[in-house]
C-alpha positions as CSV (number, residue, x, y, z in Angstrom):
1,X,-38.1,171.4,-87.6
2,X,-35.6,172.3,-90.0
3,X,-37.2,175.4,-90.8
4,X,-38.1,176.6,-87.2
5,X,-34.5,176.5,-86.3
6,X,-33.3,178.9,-89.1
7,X,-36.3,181.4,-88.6
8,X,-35.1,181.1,-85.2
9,X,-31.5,181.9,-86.0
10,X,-32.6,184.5,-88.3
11,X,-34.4,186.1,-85.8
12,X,-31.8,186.5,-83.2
13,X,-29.4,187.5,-85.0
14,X,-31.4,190.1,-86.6
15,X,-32.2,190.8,-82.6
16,X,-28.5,190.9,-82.0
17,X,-27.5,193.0,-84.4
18,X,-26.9,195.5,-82.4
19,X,-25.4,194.8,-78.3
20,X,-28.3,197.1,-77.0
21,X,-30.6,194.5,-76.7
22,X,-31.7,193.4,-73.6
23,X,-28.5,191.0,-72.2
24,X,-28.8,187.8,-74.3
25,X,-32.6,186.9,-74.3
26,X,-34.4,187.0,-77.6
27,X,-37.8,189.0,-77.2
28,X,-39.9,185.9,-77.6
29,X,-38.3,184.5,-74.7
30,X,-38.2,187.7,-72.5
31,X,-41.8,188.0,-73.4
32,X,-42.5,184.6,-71.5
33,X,-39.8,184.0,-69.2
34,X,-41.1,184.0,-65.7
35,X,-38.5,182.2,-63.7
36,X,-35.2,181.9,-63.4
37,X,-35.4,178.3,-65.4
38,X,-37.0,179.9,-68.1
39,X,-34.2,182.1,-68.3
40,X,-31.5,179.5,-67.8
41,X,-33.2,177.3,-70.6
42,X,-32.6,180.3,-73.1
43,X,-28.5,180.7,-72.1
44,X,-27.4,177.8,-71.1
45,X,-26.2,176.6,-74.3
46,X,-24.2,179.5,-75.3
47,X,-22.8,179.7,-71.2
48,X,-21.6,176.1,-71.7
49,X,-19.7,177.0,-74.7
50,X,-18.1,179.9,-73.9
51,X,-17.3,178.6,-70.6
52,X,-15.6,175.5,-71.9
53,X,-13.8,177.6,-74.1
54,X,-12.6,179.4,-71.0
55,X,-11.4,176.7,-69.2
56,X,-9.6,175.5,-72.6
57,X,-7.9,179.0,-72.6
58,X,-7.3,178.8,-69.0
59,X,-5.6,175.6,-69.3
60,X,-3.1,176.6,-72.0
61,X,-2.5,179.7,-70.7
62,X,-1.0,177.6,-67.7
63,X,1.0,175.5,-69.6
64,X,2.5,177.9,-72.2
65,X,2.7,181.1,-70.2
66,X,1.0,183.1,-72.9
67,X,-2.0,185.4,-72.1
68,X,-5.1,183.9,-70.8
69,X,-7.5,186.1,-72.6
70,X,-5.3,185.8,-75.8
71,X,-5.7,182.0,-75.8
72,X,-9.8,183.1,-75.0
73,X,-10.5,185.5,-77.9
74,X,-8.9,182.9,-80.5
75,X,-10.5,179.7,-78.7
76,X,-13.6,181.8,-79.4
77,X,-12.9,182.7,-82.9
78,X,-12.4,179.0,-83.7
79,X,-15.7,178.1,-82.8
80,X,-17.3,181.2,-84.8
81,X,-19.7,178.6,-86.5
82,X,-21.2,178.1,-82.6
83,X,-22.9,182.0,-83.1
84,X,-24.5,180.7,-86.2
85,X,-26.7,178.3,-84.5
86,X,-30.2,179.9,-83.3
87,X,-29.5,177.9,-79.9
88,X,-26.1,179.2,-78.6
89,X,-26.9,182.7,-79.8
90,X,-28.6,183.3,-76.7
91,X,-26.4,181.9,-74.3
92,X,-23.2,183.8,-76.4
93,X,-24.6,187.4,-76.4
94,X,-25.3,186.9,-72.6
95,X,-21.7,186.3,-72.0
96,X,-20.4,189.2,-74.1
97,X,-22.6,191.4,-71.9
98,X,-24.0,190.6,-68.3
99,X,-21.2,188.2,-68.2
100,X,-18.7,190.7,-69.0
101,X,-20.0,193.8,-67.5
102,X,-20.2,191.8,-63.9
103,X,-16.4,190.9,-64.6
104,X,-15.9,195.0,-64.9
105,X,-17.5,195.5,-62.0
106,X,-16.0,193.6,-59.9
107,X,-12.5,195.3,-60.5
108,X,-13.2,197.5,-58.3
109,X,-12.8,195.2,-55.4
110,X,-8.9,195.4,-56.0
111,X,-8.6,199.7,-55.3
112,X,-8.7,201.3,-52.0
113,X,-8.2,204.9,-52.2
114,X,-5.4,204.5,-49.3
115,X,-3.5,202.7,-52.5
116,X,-4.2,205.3,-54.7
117,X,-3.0,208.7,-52.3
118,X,0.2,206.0,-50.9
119,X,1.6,206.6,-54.5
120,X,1.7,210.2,-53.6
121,X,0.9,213.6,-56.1
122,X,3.4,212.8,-58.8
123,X,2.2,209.3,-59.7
124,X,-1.1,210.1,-59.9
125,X,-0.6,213.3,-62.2
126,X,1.3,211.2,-64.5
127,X,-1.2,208.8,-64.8
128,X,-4.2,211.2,-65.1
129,X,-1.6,213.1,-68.3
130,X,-0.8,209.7,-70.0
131,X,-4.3,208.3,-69.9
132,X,-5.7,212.1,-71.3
133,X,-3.4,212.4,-74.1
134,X,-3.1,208.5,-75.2
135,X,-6.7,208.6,-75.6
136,X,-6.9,212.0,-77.2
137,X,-3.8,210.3,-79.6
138,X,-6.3,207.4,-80.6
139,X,-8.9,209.5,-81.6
140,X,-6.2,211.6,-83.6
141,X,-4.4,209.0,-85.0
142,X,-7.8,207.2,-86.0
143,X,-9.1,210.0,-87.9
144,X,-5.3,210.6,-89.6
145,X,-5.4,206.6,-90.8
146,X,-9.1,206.8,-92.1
147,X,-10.3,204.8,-89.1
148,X,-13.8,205.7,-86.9
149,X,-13.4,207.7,-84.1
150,X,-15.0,204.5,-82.0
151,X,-11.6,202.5,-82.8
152,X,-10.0,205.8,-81.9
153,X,-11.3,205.8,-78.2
154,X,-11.3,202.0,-77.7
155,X,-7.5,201.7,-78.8
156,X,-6.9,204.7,-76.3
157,X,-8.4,203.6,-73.6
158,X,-7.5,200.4,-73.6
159,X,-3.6,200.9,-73.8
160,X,-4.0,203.6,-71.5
161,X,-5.9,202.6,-69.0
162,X,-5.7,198.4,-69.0
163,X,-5.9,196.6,-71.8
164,X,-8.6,194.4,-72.4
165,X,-10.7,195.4,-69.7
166,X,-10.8,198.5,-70.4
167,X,-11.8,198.2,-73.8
168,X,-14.3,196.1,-72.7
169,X,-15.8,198.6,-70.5
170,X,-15.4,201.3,-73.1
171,X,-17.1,199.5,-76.0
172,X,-20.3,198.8,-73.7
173,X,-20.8,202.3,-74.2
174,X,-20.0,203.3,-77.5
175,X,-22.8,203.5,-80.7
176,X,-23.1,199.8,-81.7
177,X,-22.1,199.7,-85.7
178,X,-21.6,196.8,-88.0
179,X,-18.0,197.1,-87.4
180,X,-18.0,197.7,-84.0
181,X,-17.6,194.5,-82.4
182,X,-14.9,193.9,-85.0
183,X,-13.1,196.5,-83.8
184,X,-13.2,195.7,-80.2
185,X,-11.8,192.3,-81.1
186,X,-9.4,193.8,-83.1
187,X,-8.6,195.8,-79.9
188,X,-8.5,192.9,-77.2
189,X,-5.8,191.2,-79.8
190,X,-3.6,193.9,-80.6
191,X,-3.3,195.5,-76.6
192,X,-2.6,192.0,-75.7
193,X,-0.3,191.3,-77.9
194,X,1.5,194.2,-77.1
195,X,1.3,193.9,-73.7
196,X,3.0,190.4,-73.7
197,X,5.8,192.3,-76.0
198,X,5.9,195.3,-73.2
199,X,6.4,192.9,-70.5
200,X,9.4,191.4,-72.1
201,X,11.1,194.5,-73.6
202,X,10.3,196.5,-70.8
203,X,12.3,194.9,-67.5
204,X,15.4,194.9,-70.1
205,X,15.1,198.8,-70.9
206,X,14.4,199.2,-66.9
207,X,18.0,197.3,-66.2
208,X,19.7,199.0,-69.1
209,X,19.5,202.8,-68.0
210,X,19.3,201.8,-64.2
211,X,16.0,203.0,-62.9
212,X,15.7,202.5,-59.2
213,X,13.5,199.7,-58.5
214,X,10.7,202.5,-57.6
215,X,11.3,204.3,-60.7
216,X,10.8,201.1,-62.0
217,X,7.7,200.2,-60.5
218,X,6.2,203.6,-61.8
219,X,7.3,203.4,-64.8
220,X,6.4,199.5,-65.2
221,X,3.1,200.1,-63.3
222,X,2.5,203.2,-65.9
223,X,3.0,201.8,-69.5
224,X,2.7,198.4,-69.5
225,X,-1.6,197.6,-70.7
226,X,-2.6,194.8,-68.8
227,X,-2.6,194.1,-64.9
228,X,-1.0,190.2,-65.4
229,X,1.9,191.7,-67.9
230,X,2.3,194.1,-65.1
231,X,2.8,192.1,-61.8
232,X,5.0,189.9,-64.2
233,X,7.6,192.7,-65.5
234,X,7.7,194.0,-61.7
235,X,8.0,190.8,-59.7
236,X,10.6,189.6,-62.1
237,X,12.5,192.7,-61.5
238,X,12.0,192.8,-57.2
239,X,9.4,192.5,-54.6
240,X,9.3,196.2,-54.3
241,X,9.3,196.7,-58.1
242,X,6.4,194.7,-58.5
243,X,4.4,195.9,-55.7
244,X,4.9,199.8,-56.9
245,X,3.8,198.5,-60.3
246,X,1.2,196.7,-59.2
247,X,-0.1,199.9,-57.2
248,X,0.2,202.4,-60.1
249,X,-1.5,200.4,-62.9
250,X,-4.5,199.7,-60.4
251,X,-4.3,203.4,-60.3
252,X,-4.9,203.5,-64.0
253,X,-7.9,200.9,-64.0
254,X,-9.4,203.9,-61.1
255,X,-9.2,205.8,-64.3
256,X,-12.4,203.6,-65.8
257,X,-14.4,205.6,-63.3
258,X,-13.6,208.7,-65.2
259,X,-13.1,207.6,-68.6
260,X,-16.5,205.5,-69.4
261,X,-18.9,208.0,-68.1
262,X,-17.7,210.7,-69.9
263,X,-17.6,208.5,-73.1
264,X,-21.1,208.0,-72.6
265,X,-22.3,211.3,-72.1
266,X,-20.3,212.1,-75.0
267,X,-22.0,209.4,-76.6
268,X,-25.6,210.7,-75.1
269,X,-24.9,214.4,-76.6
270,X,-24.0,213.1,-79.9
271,X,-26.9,211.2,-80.3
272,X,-29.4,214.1,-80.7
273,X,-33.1,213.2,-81.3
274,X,-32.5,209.7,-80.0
275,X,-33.5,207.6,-76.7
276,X,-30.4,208.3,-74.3
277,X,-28.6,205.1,-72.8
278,X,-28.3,204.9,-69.2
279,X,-25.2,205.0,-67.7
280,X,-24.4,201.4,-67.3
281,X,-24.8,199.7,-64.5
282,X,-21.7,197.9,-63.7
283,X,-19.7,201.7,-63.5
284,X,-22.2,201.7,-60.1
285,X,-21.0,198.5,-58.4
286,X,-17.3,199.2,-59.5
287,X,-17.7,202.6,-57.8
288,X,-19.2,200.9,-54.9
289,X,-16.7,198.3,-54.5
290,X,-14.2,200.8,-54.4
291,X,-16.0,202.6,-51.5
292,X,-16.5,199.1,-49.5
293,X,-12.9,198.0,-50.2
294,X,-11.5,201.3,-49.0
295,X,-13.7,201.3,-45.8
296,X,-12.2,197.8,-44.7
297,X,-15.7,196.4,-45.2
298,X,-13.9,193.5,-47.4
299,X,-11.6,191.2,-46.0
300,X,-9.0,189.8,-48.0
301,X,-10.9,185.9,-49.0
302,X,-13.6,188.1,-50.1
303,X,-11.1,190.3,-52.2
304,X,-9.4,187.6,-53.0
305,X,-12.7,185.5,-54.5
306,X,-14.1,188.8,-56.3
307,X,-11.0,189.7,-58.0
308,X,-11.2,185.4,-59.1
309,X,-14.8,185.8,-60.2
310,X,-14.0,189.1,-62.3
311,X,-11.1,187.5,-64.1
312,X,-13.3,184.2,-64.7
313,X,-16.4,186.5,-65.8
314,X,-13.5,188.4,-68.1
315,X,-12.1,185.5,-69.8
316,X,-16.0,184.0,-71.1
317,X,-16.9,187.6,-72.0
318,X,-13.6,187.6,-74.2
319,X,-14.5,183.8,-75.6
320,X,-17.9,184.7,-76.1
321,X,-16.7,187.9,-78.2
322,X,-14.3,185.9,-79.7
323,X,-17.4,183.4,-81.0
324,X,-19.6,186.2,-82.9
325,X,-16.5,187.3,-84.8
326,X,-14.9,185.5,-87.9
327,X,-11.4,185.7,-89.0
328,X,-12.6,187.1,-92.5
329,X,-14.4,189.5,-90.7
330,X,-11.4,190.7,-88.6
331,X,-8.7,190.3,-91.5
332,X,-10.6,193.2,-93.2
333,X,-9.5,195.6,-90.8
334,X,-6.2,195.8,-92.3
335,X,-2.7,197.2,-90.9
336,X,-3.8,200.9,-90.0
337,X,-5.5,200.0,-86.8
338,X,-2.4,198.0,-85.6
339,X,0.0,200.9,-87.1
340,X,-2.4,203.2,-84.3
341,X,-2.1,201.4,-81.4
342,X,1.9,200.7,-81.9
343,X,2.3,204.6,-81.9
344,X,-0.3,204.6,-79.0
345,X,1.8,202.5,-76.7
346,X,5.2,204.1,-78.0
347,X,4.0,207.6,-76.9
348,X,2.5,206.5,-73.4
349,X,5.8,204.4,-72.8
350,X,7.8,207.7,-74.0
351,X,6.0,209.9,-72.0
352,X,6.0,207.4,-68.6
353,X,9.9,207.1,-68.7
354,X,10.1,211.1,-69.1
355,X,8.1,211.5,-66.1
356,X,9.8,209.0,-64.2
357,X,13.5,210.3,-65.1
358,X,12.7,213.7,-64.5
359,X,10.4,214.2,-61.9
360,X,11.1,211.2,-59.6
């Protein structure tokens, strides 16, 4: 018995060696799953887990008013040992991918493109420059600090566009390395972090040089990473701060639509001589819900529960990812990737507060 479990083990890991594989079921069960219970019997494990660890994260998020998905990725961390059992392996890697990649595409249930013209031309523009050159930075300042240009595009993307979800989205189409998923950890923990500095530092530096409130929404809405550190600087500020900022950074996670496809057909040309990914699926449905949402085809319970069931899918993805990655593992990274995304958000905050001074 003893022995079938490690061979077992063994084997998925081997299998999930690289996230390509098919979304959390070993090949031996693919091969005879035939219902949904079969499924189910291979992923529950893992789901439970990561779940739990979810609700932990949830939980303390609530009662210390410190990211939720922060709280997730080390929850997940802690219980690394969990990935290094052949029966949770299953239910883990299906987290980190169907699980997540449903959560990414079910942010676009929160854009209308009434929202996004409201904001009128200048907004926009500024959005479309400051998500352009912070990922073009990453890749520069990656390849100036010795790092791969994969950390370069997720560190980008994800301060420019929003946060953790964006890297998230990014990374589902990016070669899958050995470091890789260290990286995108390394990613999720750093933009958060950062984030949760912004959306302190931020609302002072608004109140010190005396932006209107909707300069300050703009700028709030335009270089803060993620959504929750977003409605949190602006409400804190005024209704009508908050709302503006609220506005423009959905506006920046609009930007995912742009951004992941043409990482993966840059992806697709660079991988000459091999089988060409798909473009993933989830990029589809967000599209879709975009489309439905700004048709009036969603009323606002149904808005309400997908944006819920996005940010619950988001924060088991995150535990899930946390779970196949050790501290060690992450430690080895060193400073130069944190050095990278500090300049990253400096520049895109810089730049935001230029725009808003001068041109608003």
């Amino acid at each position: 018995m003893i022995r079938d479990i490690a061979t077992d083990a063994a084997a998925a890991h081997e299998m999930y060696a690289s996230l390509d594989g098919m979304e959390g079921l070993p090949p031996e069960t693919r091969a005879r799953s035939r219902t949904l219970a079969d499924v189910g019997r291979a992923v529950y494990p893992g789901l439970i887990a990561a779940g739990a660890l979810g609700l932990a994260a949830d939980w303390l998020s609530g009662h210390y008013g410190a990211p939720v998905m922060l709280f997730s990725l080390l929850l997940g961390m802690a219980f690394h040992f969990l990935h290094q059992d052949g029966r949770c392996v299953a239910g883990i890697e299906f987290a980190s991918k169907a699980i997540l990649r449903t959560g990414v595409a079910l942010l676009g249930a929160r854009i209308t493109v009434e929202q996004i013209l409201g904001l009128g031309v200048t907004p926009i523009a500024m959005v479309v420059v400051g998500v352009t050159t912070t990922i073009l930075m990453g890749v520069v300042l990656a390849r100036a600090l010795g790092l791969n240009r994969s950390f370069g595009l997720l560190s980008g993307g994800s301060v420019g566009i929003c946060g953790a979800s964006a890297a998230l989205a990014i990374a589902s189409v990016l070669p899958k390395t050995r470091e890789s998923e260290r990286d995108l950890i390394l990613t999720v923990v750093v933009v958060t972090t950062l984030s949760t500095i912004t959306m302190v530092l931020y609302p002072m530096l608004v109140a010190a040089i005396g932006l209107s409130h909707q300069q300050a929404g703009i700028f709030l809405g335009g270089s803060i990473h993620d959504v929750a550190q977003v409605v949190g600087a602006g409400y804190m500020i005024s209704p009508q701060t908050g709302d503006i900022a609220t506005y423009v950074k959905l506006l920046r996670v609009a930007m995912l639509l742009l951004v992941v496809p043409a990482v993966a057909l840059a992806v697709a040309r660079g991988q000459r001589g091999q089988a060409k990914a798909p473009l993933p699926w989830f990029l589809f449905g967000f599209a879709a819900l975009v489309a439905i949402n700004s048709l009036g085809f969603l009323a606002k319970p149904m808005v309400t529960l997908a944006s819920d069931v996005s940010r619950w899918c988001l924060v088991i993805a995150i535990a899930a990812l946390g779970m196949k990655t050790s501290f060690q593992f992450l430690a080895a990274a060193g400073w130069r990737p944190v050095l990278a995304m500090v300049l990253e958000t400096l520049w895109l905050g810089a730049l935001v507060l230029a725009c808003v001074t001068w041109l608003t």
